[in-house]
C-alpha positions in Angstrom: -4.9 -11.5 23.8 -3.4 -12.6 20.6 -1.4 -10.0 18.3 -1.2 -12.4 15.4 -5.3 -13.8 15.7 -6.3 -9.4 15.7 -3.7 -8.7 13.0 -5.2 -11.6 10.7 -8.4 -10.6 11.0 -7.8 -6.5 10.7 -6.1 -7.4 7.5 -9.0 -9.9 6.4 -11.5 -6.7 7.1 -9.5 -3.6 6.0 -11.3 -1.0 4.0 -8.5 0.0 0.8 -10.7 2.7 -0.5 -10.0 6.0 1.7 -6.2 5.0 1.2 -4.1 6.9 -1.1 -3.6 5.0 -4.5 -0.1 3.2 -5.4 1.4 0.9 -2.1 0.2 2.1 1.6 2.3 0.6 4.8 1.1 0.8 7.9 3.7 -0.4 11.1 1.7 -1.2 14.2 3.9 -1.2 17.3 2.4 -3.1 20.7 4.7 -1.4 22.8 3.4 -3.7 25.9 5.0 -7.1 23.7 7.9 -8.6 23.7 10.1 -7.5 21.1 9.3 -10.5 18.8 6.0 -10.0 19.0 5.9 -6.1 18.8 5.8 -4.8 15.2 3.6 -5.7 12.0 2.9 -4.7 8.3 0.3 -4.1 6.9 0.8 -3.5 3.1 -2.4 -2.7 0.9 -1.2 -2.5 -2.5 -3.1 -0.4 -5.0 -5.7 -3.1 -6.4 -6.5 -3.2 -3.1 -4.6 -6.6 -1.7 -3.6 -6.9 1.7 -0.5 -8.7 3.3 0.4 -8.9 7.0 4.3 -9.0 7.3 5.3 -10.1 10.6 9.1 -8.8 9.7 10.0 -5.7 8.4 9.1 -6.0 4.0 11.8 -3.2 3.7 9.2 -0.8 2.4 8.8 3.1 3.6 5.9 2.7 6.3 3.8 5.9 5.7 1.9 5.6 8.9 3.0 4.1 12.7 0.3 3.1 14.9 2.1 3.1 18.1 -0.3 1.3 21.4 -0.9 -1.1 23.4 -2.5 -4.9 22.7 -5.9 -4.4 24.9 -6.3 -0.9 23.5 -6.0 -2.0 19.7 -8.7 -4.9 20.4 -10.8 -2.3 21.9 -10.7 0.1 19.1 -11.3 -3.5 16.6 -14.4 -4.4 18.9 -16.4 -1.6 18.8 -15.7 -0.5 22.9 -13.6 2.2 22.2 -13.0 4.5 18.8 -9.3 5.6 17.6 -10.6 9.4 18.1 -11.5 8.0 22.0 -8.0 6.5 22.9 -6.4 9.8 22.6 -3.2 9.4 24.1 -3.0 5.4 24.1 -2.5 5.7 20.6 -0.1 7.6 19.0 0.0 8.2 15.2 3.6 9.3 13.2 3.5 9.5 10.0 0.9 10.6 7.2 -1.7 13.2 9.0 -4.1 12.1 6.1 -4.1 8.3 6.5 -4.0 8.8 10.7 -7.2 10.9 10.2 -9.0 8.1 8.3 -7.8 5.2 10.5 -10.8 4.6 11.9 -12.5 4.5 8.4 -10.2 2.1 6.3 -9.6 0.3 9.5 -13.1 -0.4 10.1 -14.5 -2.7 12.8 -14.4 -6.7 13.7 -17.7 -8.6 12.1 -18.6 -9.1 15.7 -18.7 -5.9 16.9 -21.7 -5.3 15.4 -23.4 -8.4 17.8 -25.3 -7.2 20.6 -24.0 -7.9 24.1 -25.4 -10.1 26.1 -25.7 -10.7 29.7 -23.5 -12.6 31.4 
C-alpha cells in the first residue's frame, strides 16, 4: 500500500461542503509507517480547494485522524466504514468534523464497482 497514491486521491475526491467555513486541517497519522512517511495535511480552504502537505503547513490542525495504512484504504474502498473501525481509528480534535468524516471524506470512485470473482 501506498500512503502518498491514497492521500492524492482522498484529496482529489474530498467533499468541502459538511466542513466548517474559513480553513479546515485535517492531520492523518499512519502510526504503522515510518516516521517520514507517517503524517499528512489536508487543508481545504473555504472556496473549497484542497492541498495535501506532506510536511507540517504550520497551520492549527482541527482534526487528527490517528490509524493504520490497511485500515484507512479500507474505510476509502468501501470494505469497512469509519463508524465500523471503532478503535483502529482514533479521532482528536473537533467532535463536529470527526462525526462527519465519513461524509466529507466520502469514498474512492472504485468502490462503487462490483466485485468480481477471482
Amino acid at each position: 500500500l501506498d500512503p502518498s497514491l491514497l492521500m492524492w486521491d482522498m484529496r482529489r475526491n474530498l467533499n468541502p461542503t459538511p466542513l466548517p467555513e474559513g480553513r479546515t486541517v485535517i492531520q492523518f497519522l499512519y502510526q504503522d509507517l515510518p516516521v517520514s512517511k507517517r503524517s499528512w495535511w489536508l487543508i481545504v480552504e473555504k472556496h473549497g480547494e484542497v492541498d495535501l502537505c506532506w510536511y507540517d503547513p504550520g497551520f492549527e490542525v482541527d482534526l487528527y485522524v490517528s490509524t493504520d495504512l490497511h485500515t484507512m484504504t479500507a474505510i476509502w474502498m468501501g470494505v469497512l466504514t469509519v463508524a465500523k473501525a471503532g478503535a483502529k481509528v482514533a479521532l482528536t480534535g473537533d467532535q463536529a468534523i470527526g462525526r462527519q468524516m465519513q461524509t466529507w471524506l466520502g469514498l474512492s470512485p472504485f468502490a462503487v464497482e462490483p466485485k468480481r470473482a477471482a
